[in-house]
Jmol script that loads the backbone (N, CA, C; Angstrom):
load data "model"
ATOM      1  N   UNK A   1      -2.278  11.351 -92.614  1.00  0.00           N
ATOM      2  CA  UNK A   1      -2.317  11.285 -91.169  1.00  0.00           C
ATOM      3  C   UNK A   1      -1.041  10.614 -90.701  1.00  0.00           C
ATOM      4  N   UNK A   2      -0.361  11.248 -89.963  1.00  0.00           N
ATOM      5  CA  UNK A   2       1.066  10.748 -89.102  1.00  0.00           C
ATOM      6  C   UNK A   2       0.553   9.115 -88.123  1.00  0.00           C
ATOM      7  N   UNK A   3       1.364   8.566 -88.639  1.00  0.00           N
ATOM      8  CA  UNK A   3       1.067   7.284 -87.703  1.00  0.00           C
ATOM      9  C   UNK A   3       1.671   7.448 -86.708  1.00  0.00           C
ATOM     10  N   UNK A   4       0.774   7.232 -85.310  1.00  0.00           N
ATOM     11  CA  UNK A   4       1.508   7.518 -83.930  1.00  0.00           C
ATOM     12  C   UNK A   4       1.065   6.161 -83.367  1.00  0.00           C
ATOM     13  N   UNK A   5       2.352   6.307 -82.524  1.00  0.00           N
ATOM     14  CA  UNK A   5       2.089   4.743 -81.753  1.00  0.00           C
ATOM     15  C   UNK A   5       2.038   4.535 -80.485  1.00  0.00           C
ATOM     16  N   UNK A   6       1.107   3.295 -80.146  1.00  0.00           N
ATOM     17  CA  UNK A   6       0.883   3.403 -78.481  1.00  0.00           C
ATOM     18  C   UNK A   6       1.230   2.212 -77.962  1.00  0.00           C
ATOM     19  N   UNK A   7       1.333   1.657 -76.510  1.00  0.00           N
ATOM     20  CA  UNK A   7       2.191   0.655 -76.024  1.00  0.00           C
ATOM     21  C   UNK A   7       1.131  -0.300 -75.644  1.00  0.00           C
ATOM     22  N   UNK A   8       1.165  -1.351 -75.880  1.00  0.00           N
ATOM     23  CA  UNK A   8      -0.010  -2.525 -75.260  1.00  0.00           C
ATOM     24  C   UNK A   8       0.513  -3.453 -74.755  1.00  0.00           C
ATOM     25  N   UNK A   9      -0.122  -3.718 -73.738  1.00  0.00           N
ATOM     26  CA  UNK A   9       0.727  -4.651 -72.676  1.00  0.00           C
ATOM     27  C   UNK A   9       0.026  -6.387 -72.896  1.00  0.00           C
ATOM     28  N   UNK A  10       0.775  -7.139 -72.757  1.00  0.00           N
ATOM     29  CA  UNK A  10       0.895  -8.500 -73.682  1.00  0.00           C
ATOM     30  C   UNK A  10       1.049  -9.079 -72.467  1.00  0.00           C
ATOM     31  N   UNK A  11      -0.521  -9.434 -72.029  1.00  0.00           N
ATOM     32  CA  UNK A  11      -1.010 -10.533 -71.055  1.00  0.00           C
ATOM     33  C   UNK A  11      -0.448 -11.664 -70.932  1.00  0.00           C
ATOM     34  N   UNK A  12       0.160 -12.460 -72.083  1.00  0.00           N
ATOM     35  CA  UNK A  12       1.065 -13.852 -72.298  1.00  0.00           C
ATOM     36  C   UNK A  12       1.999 -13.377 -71.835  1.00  0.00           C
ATOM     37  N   UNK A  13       2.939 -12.472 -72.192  1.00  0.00           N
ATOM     38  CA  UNK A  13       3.930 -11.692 -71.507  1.00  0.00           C
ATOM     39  C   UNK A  13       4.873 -10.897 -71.066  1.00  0.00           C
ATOM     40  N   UNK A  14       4.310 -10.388 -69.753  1.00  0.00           N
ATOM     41  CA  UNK A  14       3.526  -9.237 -69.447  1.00  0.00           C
ATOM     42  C   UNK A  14       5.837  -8.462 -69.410  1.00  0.00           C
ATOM     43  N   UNK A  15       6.085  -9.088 -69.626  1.00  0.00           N
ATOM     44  CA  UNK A  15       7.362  -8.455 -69.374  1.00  0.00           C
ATOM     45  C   UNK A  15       7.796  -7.479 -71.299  1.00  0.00           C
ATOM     46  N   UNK A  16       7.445  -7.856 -72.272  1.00  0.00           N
ATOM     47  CA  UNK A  16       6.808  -7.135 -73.665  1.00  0.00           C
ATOM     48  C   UNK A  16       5.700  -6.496 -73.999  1.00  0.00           C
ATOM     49  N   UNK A  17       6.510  -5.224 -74.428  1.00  0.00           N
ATOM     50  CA  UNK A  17       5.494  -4.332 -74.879  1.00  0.00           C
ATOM     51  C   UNK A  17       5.986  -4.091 -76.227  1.00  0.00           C
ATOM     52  N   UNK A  18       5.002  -4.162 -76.907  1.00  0.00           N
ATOM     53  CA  UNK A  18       5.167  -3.819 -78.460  1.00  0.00           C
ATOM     54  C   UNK A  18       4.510  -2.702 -78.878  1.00  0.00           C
ATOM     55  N   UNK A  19       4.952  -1.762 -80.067  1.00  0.00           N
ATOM     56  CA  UNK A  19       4.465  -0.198 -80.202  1.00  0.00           C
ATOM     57  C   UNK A  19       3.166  -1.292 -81.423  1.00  0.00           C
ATOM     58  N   UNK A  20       2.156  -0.375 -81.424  1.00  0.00           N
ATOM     59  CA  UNK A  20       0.894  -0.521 -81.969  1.00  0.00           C
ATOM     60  C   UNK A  20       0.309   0.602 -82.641  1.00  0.00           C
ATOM     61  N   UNK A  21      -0.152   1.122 -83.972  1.00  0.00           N
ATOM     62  CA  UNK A  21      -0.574   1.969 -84.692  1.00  0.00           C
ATOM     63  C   UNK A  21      -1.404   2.239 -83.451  1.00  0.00           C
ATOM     64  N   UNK A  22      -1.865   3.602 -83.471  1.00  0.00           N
ATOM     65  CA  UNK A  22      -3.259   4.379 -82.560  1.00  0.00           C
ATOM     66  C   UNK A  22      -3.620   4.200 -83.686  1.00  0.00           C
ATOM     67  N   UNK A  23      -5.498   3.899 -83.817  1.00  0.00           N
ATOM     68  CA  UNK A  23      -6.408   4.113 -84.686  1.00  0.00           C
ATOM     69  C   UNK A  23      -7.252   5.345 -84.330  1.00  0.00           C
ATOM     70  N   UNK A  24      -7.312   6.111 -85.049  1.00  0.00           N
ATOM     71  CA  UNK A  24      -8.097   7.400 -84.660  1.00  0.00           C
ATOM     72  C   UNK A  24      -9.504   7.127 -85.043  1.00  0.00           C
ATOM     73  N   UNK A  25     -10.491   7.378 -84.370  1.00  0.00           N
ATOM     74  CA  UNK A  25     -11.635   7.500 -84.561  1.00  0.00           C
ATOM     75  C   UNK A  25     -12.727   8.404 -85.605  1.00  0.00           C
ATOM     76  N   UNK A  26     -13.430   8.003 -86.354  1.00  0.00           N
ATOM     77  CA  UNK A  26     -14.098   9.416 -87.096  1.00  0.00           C
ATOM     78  C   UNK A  26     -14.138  10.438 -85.847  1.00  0.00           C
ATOM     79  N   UNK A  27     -14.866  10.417 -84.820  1.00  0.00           N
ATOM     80  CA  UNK A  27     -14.936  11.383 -84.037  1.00  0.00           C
ATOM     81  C   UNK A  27     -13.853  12.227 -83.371  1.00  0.00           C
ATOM     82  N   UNK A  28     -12.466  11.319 -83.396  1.00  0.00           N
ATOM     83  CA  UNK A  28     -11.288  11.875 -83.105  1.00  0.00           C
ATOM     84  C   UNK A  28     -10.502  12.653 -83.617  1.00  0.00           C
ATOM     85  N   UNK A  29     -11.364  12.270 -84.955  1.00  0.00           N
ATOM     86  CA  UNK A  29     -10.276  13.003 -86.163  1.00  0.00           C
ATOM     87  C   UNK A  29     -11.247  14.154 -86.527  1.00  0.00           C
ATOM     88  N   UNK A  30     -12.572  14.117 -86.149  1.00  0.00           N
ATOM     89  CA  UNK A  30     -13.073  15.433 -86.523  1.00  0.00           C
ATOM     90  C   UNK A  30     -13.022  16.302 -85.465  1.00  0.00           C
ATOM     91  N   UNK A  31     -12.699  16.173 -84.698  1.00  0.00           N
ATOM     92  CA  UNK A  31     -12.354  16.447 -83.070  1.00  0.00           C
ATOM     93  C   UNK A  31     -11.041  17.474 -83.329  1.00  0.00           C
ATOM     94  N   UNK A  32     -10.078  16.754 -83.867  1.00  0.00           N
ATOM     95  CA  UNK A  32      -8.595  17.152 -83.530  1.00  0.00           C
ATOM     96  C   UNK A  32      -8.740  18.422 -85.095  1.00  0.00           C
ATOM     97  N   UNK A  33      -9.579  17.744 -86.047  1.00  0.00           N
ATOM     98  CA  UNK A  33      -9.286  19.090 -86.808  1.00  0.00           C
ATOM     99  C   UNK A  33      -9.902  20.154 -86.256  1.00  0.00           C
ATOM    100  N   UNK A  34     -11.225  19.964 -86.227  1.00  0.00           N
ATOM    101  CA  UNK A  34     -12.256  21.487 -85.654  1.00  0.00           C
ATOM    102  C   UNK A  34     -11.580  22.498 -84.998  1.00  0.00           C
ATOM    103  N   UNK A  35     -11.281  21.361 -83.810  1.00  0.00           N
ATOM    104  CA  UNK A  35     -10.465  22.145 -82.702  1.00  0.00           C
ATOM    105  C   UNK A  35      -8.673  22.825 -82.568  1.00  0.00           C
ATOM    106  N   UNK A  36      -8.809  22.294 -83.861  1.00  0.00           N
ATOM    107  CA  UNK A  36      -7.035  22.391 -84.369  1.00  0.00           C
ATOM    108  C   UNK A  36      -6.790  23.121 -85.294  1.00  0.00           C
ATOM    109  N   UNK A  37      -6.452  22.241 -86.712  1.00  0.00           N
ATOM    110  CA  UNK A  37      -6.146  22.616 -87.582  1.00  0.00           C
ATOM    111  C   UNK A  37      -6.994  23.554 -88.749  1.00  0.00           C
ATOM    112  N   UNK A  38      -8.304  23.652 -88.591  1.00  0.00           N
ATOM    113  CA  UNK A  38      -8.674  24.348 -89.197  1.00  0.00           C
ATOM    114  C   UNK A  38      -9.402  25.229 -88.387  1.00  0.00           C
ATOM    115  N   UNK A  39      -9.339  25.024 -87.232  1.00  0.00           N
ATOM    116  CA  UNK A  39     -10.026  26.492 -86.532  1.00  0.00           C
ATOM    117  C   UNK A  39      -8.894  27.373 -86.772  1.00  0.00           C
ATOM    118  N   UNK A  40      -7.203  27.019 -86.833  1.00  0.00           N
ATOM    119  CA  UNK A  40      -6.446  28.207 -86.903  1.00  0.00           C
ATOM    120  C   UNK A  40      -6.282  28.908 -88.420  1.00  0.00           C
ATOM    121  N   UNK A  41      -6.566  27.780 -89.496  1.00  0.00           N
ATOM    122  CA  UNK A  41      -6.969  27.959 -90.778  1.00  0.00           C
ATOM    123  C   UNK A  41      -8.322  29.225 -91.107  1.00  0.00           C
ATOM    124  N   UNK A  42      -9.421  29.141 -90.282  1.00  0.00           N
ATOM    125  CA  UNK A  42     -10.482  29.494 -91.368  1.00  0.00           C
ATOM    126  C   UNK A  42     -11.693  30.612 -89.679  1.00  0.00           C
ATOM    127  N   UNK A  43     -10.611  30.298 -88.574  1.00  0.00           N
ATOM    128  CA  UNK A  43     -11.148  31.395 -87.288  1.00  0.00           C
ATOM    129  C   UNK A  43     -12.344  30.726 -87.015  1.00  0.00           C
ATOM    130  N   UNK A  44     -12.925  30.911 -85.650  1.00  0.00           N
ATOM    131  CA  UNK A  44     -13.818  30.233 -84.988  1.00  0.00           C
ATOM    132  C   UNK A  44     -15.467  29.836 -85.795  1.00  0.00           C
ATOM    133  N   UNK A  45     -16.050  29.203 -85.796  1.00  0.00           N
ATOM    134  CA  UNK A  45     -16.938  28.524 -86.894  1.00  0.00           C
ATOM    135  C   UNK A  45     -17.934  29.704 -86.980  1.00  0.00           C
ATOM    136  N   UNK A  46     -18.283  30.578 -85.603  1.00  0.00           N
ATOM    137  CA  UNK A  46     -19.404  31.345 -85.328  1.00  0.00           C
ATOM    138  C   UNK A  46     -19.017  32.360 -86.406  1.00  0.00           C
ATOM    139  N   UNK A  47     -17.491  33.347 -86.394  1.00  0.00           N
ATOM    140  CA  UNK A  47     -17.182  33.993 -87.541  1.00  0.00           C
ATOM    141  C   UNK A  47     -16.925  33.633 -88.646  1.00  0.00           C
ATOM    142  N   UNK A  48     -16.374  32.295 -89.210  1.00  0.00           N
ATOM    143  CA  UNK A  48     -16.363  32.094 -90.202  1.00  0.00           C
ATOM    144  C   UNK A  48     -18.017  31.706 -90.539  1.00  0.00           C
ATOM    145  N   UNK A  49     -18.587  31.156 -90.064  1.00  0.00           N
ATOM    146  CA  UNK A  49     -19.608  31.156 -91.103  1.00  0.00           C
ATOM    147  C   UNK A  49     -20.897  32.209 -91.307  1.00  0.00           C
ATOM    148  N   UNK A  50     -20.736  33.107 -90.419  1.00  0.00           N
ATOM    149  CA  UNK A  50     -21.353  34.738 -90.560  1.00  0.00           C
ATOM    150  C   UNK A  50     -20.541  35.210 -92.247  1.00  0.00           C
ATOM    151  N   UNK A  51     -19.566  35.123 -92.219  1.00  0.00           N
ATOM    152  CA  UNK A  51     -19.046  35.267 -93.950  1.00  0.00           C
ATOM    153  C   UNK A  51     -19.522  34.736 -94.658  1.00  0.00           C
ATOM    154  N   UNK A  52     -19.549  33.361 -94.840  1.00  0.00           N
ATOM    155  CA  UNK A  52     -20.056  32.467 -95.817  1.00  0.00           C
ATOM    156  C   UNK A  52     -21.482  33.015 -95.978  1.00  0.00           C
ATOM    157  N   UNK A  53     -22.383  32.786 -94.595  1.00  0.00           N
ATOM    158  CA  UNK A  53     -23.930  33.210 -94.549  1.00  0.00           C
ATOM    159  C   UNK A  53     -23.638  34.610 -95.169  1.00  0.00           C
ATOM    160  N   UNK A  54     -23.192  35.632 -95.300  1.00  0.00           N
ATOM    161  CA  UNK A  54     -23.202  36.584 -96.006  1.00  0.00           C
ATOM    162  C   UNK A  54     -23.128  36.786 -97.274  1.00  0.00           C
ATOM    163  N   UNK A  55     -21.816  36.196 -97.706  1.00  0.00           N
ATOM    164  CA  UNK A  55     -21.618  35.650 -99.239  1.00  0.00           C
ATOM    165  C   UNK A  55     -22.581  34.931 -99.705  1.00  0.00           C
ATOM    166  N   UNK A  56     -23.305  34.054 -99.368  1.00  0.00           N
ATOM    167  CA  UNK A  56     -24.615  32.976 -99.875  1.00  0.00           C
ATOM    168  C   UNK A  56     -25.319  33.645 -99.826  1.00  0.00           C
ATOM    169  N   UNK A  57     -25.837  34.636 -99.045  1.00  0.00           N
ATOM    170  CA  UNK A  57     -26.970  35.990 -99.109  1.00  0.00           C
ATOM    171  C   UNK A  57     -26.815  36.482-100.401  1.00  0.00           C
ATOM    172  N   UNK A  58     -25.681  37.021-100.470  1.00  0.00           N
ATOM    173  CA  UNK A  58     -25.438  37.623-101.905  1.00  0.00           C
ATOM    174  C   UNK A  58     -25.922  36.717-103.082  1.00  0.00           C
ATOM    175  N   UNK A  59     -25.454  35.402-102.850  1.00  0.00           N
ATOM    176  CA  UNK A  59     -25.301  34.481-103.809  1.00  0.00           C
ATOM    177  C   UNK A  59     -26.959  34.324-104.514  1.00  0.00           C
ATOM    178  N   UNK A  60     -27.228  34.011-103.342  1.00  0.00           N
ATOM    179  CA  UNK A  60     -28.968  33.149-103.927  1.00  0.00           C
ATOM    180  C   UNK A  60     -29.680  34.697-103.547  1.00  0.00           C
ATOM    181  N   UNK A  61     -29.571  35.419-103.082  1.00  0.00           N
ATOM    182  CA  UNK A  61     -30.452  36.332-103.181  1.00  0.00           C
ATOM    183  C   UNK A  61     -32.125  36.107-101.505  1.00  0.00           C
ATOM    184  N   UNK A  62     -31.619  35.509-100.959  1.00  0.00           N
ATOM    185  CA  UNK A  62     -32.048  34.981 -99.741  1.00  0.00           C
ATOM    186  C   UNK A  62     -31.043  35.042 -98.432  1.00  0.00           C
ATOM    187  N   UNK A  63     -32.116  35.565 -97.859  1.00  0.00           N
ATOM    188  CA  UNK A  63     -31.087  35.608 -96.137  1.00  0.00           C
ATOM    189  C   UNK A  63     -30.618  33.955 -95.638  1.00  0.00           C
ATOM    190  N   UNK A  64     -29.106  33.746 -95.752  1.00  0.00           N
ATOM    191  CA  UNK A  64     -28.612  32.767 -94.992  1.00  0.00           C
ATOM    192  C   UNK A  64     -28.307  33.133 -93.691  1.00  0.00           C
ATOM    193  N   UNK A  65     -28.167  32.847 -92.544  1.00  0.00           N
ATOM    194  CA  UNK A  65     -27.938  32.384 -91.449  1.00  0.00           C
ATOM    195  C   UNK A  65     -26.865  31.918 -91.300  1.00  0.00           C
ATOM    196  N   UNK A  66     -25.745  32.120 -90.342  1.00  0.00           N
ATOM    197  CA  UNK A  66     -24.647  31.544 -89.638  1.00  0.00           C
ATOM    198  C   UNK A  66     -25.456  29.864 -89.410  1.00  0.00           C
ATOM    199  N   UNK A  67     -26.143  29.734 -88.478  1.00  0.00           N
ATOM    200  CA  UNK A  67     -26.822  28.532 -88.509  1.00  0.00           C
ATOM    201  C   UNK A  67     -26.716  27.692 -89.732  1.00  0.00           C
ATOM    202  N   UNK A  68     -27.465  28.050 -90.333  1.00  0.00           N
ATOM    203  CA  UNK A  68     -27.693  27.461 -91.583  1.00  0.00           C
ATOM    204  C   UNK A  68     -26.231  26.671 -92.487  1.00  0.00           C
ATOM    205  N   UNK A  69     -25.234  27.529 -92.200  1.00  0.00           N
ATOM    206  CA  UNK A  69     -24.221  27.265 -93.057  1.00  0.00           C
ATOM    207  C   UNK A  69     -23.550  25.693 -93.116  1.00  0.00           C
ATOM    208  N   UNK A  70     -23.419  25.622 -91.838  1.00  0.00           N
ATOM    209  CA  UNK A  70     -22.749  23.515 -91.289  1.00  0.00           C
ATOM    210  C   UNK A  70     -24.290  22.763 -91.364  1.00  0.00           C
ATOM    211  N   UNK A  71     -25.054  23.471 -91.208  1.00  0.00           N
ATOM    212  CA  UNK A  71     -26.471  21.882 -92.199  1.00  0.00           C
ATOM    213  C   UNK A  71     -25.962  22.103 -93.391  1.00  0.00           C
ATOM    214  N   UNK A  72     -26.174  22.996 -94.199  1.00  0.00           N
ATOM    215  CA  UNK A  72     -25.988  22.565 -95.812  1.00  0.00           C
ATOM    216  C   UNK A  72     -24.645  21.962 -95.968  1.00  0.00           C
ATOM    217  N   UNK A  73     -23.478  22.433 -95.203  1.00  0.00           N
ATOM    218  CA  UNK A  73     -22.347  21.449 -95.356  1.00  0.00           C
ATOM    219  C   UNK A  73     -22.485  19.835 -94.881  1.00  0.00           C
ATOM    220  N   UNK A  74     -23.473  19.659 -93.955  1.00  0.00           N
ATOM    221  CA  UNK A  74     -23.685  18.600 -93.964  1.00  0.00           C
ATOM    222  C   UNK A  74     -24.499  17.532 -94.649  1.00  0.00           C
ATOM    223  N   UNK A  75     -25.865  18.546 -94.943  1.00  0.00           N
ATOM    224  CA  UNK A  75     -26.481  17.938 -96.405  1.00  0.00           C
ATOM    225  C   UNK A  75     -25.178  17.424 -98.044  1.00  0.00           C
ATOM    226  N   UNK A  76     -24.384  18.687 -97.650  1.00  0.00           N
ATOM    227  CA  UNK A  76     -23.227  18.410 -98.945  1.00  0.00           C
ATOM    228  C   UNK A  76     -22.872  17.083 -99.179  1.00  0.00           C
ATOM    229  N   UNK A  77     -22.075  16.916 -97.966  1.00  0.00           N
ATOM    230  CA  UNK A  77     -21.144  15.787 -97.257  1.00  0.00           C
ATOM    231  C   UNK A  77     -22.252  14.051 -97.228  1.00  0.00           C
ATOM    232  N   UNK A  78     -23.080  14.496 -96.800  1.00  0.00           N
ATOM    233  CA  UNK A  78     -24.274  13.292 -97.074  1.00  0.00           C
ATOM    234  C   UNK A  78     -23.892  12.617 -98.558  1.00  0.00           C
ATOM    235  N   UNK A  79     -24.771  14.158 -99.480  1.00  0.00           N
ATOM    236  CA  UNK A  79     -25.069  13.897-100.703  1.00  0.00           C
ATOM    237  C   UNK A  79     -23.484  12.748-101.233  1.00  0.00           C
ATOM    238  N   UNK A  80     -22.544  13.291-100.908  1.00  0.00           N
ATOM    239  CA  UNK A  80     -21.443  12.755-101.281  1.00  0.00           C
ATOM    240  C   UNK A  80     -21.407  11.629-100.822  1.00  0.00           C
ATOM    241  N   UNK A  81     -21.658  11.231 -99.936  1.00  0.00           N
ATOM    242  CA  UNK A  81     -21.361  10.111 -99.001  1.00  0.00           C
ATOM    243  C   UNK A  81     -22.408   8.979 -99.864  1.00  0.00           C
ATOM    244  N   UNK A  82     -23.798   9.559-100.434  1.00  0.00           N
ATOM    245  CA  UNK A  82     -24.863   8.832-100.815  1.00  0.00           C
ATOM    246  C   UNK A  82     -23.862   7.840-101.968  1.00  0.00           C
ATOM    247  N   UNK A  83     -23.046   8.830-102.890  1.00  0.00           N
ATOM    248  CA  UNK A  83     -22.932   8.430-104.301  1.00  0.00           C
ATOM    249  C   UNK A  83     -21.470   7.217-104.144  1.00  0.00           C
ATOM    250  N   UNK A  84     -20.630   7.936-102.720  1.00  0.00           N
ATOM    251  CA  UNK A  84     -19.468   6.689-102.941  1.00  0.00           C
ATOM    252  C   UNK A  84     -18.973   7.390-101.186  1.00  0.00           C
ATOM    253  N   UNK A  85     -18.606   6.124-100.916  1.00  0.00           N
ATOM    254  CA  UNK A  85     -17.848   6.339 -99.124  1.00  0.00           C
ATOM    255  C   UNK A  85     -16.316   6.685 -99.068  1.00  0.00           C
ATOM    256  N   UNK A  86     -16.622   7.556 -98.856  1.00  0.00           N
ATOM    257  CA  UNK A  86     -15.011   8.287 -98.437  1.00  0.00           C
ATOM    258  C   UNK A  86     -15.259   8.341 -96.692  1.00  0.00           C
ATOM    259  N   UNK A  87     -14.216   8.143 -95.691  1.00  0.00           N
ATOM    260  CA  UNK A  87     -13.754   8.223 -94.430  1.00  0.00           C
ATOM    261  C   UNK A  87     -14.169   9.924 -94.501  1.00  0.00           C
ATOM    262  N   UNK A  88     -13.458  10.426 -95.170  1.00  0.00           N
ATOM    263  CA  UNK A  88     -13.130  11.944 -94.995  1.00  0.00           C
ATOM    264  C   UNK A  88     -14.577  12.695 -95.360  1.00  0.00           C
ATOM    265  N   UNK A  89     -15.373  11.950 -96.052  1.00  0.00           N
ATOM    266  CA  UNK A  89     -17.023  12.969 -95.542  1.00  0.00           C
ATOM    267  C   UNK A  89     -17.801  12.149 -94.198  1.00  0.00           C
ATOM    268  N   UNK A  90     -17.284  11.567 -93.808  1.00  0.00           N
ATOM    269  CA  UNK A  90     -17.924  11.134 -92.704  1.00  0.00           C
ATOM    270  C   UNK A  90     -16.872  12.315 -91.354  1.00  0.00           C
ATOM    271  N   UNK A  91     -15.765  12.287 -91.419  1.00  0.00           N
ATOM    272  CA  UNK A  91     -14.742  12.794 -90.669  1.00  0.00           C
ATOM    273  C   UNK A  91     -15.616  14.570 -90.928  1.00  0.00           C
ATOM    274  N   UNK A  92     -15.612  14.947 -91.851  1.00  0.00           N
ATOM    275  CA  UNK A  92     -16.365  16.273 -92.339  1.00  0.00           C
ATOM    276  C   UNK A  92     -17.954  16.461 -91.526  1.00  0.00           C
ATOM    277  N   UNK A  93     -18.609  15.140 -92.032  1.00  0.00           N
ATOM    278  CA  UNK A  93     -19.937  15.217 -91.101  1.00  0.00           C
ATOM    279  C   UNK A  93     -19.912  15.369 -89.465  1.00  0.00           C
ATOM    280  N   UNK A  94     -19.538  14.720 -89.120  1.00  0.00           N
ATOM    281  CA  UNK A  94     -18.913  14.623 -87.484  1.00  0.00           C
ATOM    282  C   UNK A  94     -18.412  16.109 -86.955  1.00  0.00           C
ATOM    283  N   UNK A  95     -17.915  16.765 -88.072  1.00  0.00           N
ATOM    284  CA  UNK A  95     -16.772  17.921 -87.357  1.00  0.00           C
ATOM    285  C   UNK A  95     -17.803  19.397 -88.062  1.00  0.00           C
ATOM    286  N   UNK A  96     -18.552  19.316 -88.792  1.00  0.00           N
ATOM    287  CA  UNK A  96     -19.622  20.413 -89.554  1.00  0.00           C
ATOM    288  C   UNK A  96     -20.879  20.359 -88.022  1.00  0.00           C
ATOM    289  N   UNK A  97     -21.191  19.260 -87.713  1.00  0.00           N
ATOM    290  CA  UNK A  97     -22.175  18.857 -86.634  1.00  0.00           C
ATOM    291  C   UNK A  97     -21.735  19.657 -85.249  1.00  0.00           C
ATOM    292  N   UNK A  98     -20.144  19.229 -85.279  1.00  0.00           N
ATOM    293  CA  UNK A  98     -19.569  20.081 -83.544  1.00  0.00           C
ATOM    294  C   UNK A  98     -19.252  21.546 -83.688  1.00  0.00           C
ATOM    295  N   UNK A  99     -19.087  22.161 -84.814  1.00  0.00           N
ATOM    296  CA  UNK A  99     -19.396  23.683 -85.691  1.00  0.00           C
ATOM    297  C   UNK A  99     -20.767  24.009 -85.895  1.00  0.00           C
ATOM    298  N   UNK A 100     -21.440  23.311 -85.512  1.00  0.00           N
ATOM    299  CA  UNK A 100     -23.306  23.994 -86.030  1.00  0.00           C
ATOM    300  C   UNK A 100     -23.719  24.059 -84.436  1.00  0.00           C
ATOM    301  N   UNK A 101     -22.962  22.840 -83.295  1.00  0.00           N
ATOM    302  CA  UNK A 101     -23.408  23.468 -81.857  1.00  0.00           C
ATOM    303  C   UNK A 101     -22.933  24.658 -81.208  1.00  0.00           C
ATOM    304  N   UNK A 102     -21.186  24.922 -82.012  1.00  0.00           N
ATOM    305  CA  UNK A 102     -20.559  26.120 -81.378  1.00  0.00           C
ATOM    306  C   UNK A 102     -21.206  27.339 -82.008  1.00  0.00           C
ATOM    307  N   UNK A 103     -21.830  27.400 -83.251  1.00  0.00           N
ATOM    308  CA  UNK A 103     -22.710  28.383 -83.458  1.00  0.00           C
ATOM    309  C   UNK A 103     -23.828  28.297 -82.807  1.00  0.00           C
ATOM    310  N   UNK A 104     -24.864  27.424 -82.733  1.00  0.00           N
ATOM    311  CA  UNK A 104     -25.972  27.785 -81.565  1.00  0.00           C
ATOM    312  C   UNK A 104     -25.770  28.416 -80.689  1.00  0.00           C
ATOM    313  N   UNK A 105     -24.569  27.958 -79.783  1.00  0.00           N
ATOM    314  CA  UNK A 105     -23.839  28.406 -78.464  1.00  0.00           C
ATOM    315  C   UNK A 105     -23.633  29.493 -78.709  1.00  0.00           C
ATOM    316  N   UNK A 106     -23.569  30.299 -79.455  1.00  0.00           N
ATOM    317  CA  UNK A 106     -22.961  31.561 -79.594  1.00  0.00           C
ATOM    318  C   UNK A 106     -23.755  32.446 -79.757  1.00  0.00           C
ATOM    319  N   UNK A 107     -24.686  31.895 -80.131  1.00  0.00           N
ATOM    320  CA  UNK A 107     -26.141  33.326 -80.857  1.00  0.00           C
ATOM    321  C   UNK A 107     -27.093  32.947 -79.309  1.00  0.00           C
TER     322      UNK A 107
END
end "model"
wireframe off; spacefill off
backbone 0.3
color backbone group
């Protein structure tokens, strides 16, 4: 992640401003990918995961669901999360969650 910096104004005084890391938020950062970097990667969640739900049809031999596809990524991301904490399955959970409403929205 690019460190970007923001200006905070210094009440003692007020005539200094010093640059300050931005801290991005889990929600910011699952925010900026969804809507960014991997929507231009992998196409809007509703079509990409009509593929996947197709391919997993094949797979297990059971009808998957577009729906279905960002819960089990989020069950994934859990499971992972259970055994050791990584930022980046929480950042994953957050951003699988705002991909499972743009599919509701869509059907």
């Amino acid at each position: 992640m690019a460190e970007e910096a923001t200006l905070r104004w210094q009440t003692q005084n007020p005539l200094r401003v010093e640059a300050v890391p931005a801290v991005e938020t889990v929600l910011e950062e699952a925010q900026r990918l969804v809507l960014g970097d991997r929507r231009a990667a992998y196409s809007p969640p509703p079509e990409d995961f009509a593929r996947v739900a197709a391919m997993w049809s094949v797979i297990f031999g059971v009808e998957v669901l577009p729906r279905q596809v960002p819960l089990a990524m989020i069950a994934l991301k859990l499971c992972r999360q259970s055994h050791q904490h990584k930022r980046d399955s929480l950042v994953d959970i957050a951003g699988y969650a705002q991909t499972a409403l743009e599919v509701e929205e869509a059907t």
